[in-house]
VEXSE-349076 format. One record per atom (N, C-alpha, C): residue in three letters; x, y, z. Coordinates in steps of 0.001 Angstrom, whole numbers, plus 500000, padded with zeros to 6 digits. Layout:
# VEXSE-349076
{"ALA", {X, Y, Z}}
...
This chain:
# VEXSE-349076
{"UNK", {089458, 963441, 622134}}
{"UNK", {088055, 963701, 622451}}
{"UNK", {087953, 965022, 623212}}
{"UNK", {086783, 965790, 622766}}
{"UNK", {087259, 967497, 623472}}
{"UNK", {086469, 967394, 624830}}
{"UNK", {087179, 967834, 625532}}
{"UNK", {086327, 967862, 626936}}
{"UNK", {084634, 968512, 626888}}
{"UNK", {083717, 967505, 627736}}
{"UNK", {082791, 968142, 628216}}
{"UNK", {082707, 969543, 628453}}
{"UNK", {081848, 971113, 628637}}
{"UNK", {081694, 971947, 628769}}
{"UNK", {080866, 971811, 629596}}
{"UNK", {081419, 972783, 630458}}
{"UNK", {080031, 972336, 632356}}
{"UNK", {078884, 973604, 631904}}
{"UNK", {077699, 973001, 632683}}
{"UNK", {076883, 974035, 632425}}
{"UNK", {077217, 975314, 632657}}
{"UNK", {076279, 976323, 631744}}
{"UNK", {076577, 977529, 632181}}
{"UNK", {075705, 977974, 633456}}
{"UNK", {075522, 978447, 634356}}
{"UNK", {075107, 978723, 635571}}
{"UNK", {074785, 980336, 635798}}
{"UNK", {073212, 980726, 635667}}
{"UNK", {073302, 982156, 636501}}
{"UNK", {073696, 982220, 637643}}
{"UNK", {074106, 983713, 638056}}
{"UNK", {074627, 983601, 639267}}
{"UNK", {073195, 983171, 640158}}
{"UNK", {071840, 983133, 639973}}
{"UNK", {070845, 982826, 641091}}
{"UNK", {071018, 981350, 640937}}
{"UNK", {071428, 980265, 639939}}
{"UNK", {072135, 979292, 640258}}
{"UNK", {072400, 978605, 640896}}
{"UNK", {073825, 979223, 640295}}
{"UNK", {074991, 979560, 640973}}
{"UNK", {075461, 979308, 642559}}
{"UNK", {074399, 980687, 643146}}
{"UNK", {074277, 980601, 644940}}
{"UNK", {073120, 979802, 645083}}
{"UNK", {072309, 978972, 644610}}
{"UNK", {071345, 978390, 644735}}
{"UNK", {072516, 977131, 645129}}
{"UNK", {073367, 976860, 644115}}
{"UNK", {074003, 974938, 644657}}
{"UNK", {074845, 975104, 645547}}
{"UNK", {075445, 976548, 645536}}
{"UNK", {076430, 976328, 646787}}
{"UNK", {075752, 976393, 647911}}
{"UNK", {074628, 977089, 648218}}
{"UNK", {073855, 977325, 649345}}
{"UNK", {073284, 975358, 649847}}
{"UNK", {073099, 974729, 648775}}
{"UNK", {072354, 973282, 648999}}
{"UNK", {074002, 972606, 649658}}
{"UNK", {075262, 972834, 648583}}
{"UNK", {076596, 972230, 648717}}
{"UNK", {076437, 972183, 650523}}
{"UNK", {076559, 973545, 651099}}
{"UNK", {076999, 973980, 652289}}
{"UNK", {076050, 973617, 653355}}
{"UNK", {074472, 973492, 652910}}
{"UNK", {074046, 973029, 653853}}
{"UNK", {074137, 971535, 653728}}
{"UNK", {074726, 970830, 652866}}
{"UNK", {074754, 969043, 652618}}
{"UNK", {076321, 968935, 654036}}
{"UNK", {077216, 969821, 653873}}
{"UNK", {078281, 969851, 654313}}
{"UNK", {078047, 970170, 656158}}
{"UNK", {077404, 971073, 656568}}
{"UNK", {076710, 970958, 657770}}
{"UNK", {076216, 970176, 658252}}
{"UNK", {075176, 969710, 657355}}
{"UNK", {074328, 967651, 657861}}
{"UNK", {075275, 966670, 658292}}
{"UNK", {076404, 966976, 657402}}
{"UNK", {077509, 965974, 657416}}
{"UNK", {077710, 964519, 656347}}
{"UNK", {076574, 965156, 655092}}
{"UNK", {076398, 964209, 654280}}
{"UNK", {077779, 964155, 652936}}
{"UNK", {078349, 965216, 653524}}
{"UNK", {079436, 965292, 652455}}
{"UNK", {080808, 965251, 652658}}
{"UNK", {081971, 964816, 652243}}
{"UNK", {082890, 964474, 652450}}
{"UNK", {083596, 963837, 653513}}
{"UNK", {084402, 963561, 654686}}
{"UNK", {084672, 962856, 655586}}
{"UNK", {083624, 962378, 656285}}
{"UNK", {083032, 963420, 656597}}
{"UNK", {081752, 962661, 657484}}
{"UNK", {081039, 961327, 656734}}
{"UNK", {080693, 961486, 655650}}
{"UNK", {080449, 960693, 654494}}
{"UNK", {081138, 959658, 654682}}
{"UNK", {082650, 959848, 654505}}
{"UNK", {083324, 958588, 654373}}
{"UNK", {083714, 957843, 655056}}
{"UNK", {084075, 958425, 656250}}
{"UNK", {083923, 958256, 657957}}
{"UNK", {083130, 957400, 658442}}
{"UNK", {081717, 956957, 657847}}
{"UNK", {080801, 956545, 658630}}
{"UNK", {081229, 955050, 659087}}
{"UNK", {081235, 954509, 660139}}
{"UNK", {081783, 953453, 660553}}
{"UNK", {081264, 952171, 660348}}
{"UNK", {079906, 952545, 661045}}
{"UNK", {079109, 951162, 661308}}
{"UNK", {078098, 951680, 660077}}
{"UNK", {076791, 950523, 660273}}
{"UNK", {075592, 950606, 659477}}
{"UNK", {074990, 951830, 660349}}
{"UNK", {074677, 951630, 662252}}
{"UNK", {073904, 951885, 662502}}
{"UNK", {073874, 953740, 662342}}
{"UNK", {075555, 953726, 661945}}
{"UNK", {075648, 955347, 661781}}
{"UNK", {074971, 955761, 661104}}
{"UNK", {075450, 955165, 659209}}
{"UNK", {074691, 955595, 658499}}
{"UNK", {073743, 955680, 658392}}
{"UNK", {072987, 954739, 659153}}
{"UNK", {071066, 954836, 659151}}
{"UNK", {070812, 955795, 659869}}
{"UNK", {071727, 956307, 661121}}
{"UNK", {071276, 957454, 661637}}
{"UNK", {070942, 958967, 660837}}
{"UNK", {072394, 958785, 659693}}
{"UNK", {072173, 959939, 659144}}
{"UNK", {071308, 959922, 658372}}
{"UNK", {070865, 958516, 657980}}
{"UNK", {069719, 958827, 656774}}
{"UNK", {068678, 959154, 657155}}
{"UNK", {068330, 958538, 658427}}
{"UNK", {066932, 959260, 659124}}
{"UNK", {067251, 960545, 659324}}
{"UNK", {068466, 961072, 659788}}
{"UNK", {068550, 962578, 660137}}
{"UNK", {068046, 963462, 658634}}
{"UNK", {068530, 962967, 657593}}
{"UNK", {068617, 964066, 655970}}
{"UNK", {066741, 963549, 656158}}
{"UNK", {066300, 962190, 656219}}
{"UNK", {064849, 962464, 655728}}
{"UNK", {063609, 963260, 657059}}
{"UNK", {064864, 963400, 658069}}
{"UNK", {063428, 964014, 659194}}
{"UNK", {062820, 962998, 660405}}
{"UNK", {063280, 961889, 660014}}
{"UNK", {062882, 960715, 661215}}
{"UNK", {063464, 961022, 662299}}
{"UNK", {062689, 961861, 663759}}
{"UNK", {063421, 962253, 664763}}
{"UNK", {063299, 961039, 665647}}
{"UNK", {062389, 960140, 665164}}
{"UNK", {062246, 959119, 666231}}
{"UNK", {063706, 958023, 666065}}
{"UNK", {063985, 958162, 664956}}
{"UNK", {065104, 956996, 664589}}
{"UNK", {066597, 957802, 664848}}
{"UNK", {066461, 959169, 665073}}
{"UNK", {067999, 959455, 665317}}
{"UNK", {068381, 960049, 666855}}
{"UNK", {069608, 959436, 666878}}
{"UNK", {070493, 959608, 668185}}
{"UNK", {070192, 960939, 668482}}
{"UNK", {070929, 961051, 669855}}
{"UNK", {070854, 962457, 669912}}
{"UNK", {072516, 963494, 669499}}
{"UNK", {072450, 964079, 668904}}
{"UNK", {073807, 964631, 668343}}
{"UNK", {074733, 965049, 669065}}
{"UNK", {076028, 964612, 669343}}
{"UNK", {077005, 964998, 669822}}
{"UNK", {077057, 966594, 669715}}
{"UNK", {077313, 967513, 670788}}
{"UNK", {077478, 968557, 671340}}
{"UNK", {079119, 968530, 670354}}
{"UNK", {078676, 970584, 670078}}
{"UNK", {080442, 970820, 669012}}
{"UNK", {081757, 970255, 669979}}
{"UNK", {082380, 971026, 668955}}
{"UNK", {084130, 970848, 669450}}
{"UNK", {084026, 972014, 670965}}
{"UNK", {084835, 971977, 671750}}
{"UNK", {084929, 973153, 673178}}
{"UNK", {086454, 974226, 672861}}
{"UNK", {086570, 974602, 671783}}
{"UNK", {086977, 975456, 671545}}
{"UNK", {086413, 976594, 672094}}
C-alpha cells in the first residue's frame, strides 16, 4: 500500500502551524506537560486556562530560577 503524501504547505502555512505548534507548547498543552497531568483537577485547570476561564484557574507557578 503506497504511503499517504502529506499536504503540500505554503511557506505562509507553513509558519502559520508552527507558530500555533509553539504557542500550544508554551500553554503546556503539548507533550509532557500533556502527559504529565496528574490529577483531574490539573487538567481542568488547563482547560480553563486554553478556553480563558480566569476565574477557574490557579495561579501559575513562577519559571525555573536559573
Amino acid at each position: 500500500m503506497p504511503k499517504p503524501k502529506a499536504p503540500v504547505l505554503t511557506p505562509d502555512q507553513k509558519a502559520r502551524a508552527i507558530d500555533q505548534r509553539n504557542k500550544e507548547a508554551r500553554k503546556g498543552l503539548r507533550g509532557v506537560a500533556r502527559l504529565n497531568a496528574k490529577t483531574v483537577a490539573d487538567a481542568e485547570a488547563r482547560v480553563a486556562r486554553h478556553f480563558g476561564l480566569a476565574e477557574l484557574t490557579p495561579p501559575k507557578p513562577k519559571g525555573g530560577t536559573r
